[in-house]
C-alpha positions in Angstrom: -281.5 40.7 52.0 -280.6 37.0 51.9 -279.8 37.7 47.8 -278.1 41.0 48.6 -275.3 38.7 50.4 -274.9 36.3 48.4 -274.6 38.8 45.1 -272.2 40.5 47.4 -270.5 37.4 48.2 -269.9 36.5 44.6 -268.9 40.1 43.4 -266.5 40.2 46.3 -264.9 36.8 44.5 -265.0 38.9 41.3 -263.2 41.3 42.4 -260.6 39.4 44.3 -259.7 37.0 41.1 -259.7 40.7 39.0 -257.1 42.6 41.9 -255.0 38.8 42.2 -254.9 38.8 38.4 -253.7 42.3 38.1 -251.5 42.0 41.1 -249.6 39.2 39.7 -248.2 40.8 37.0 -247.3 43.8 38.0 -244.9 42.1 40.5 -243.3 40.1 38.2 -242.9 43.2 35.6 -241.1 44.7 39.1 -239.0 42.1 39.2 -240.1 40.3 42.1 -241.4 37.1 42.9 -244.3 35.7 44.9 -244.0 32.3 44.3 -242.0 30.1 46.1 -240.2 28.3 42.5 -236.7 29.4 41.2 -235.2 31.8 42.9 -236.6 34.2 45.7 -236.6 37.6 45.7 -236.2 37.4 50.0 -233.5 36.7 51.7 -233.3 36.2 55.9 -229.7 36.9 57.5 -230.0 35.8 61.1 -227.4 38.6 62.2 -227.6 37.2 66.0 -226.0 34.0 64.4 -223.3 36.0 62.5 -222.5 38.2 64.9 -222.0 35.1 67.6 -220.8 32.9 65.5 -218.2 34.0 63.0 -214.7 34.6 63.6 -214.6 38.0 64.1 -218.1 38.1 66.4 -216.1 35.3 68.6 -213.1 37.3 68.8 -215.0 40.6 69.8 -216.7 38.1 72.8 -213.8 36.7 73.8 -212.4 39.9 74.5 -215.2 40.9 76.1 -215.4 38.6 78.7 -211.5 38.8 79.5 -211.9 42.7 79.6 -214.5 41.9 82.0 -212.9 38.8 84.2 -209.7 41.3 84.1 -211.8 43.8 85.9 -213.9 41.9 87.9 -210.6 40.3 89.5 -208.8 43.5 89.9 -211.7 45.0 92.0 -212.7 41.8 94.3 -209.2 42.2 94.8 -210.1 46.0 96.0 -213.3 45.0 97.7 -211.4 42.4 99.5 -209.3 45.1 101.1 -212.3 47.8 101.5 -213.7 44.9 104.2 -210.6 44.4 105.6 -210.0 48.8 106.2 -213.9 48.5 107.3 -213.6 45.8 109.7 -210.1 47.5 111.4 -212.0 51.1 111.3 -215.3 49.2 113.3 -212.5 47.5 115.9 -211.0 51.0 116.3 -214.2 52.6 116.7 -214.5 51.8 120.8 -211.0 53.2 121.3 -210.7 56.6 119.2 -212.4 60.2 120.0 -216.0 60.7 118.0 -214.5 63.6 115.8 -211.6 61.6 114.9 -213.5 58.5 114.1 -216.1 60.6 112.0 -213.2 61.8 109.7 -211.9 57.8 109.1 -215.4 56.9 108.8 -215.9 59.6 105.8 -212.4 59.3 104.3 -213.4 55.4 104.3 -216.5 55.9 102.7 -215.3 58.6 100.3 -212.9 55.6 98.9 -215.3 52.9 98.8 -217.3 55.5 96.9 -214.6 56.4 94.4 -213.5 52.8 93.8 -217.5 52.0 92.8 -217.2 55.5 90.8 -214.3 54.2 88.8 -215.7 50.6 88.7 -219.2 51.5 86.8 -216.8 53.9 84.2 -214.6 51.1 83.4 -217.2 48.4 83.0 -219.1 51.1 80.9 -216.0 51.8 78.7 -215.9 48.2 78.2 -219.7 47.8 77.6 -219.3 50.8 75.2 -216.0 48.7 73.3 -218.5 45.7 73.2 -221.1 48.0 71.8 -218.6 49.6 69.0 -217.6 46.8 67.7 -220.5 44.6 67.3 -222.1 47.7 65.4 -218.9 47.7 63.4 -219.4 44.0 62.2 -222.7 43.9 62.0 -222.2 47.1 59.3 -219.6 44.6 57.6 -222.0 41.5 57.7 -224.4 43.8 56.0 -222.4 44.9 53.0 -221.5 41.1 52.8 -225.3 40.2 52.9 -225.6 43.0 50.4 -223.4 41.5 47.7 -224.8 37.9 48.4 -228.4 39.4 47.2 -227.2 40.8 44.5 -225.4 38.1 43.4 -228.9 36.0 43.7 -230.6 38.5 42.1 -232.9 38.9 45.2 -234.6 42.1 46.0 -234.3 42.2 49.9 -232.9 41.1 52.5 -234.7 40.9 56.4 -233.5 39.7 59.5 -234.2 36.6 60.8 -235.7 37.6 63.6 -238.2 39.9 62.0 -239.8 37.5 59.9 -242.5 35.1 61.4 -241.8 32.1 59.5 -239.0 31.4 56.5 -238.2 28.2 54.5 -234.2 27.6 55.4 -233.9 28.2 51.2 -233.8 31.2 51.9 -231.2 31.9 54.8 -228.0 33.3 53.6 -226.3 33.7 57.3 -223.8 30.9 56.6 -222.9 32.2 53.4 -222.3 35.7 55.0 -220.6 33.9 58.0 -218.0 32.2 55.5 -217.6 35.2 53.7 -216.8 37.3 57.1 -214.4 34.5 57.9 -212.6 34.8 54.9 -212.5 38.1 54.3 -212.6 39.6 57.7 -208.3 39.6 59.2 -209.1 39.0 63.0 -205.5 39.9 63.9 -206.0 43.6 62.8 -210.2 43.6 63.4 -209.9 45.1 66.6 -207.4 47.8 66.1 -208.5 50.6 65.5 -207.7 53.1 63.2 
């Protein structure tokens, strides 16, 4: 049995340097490369990066949090006066008839629930804004990541954050950032068409 392993052993060798031999080729007569020399056939866009860090991805942000301060001011603002109606309809409470007080405690809280209705569709519109337009660059960085391969003659390119480890050779995100900022007019980004 002992012989048995070690043939097996040493066949399984065999037939590793055979499959690595004939693997070899036939990657490189694909075009792609498994060595780390010359040029890789792999590139890593860190689209996180690009999307926070170029122009446009700044602009969308920026707008995001003033669409969001906007409406977080405007509605403390409301809130502010909800308390205030709340507190005068509690005070009032000892001095009005039950029947009457019932119909200013609903028509209170029919408000308070309206105002958090309209609060939640607004912040969602502006979530789904956020949401739009961070696809829509991310779908430009792409094509930009797209012509950077080819122009490297690469065959792929990941994201970042998918691969477990990459040498920095490889990263193309500041290229693709520098090619967004360039190319990318952030006075007319955000219209849309």
């Amino acid at each position: 049995m002992a012989g048995f392993l070690r043939l097996s052993r040493k066949w399984a060798w065999v037939w590793i340097s055979v499959i690595a031999g004939m693997v070899a080729p036939a990657v490189q007569a694909q075009g792609l490369s498994y060595s780390v020399a010359g040029e890789s056939q792999v590139l890593v866009l860190d689209i996180r990066r690009a999307l926070n860090e170029s122009n446009a991805g700044q602009l969308i942000l920026e707008k995001y949090k003033a669409a969001i301060i906007a409406l977080n001011n405007e509605f403390n603002i409301l809130q502010t006066q909800l308390i205030a109606e709340e507190q005068e309809l509690r005070d009032l409470r000892s001095s009005m008839e039950v029947s009457e007080f019932v119909k200013l405690a609903e028509a209170f809280d029919q408000k308070s629930t309206q105002a958090r209705e309209e609060y939640r569709l607004r912040k969602q519109a502006i979530d789904d804004e956020l949401n739009e337009n961070t696809d829509r660059l991310a779908r430009i960085l792409s094509q930009y990541a797209g012509e950077v391969m080819e122009e490297k003659g690469a065959a792929v390119v990941l994201m970042k954050n998918q691969v477990i480890v990459s040498s920095n050779a490889i990263d193309i995100t500041s290229g693709v950032m520098e090619r967004a900022n360039q190319l990318i007019n952030t006075d007319t980004f955000l219209i849309k068409e």
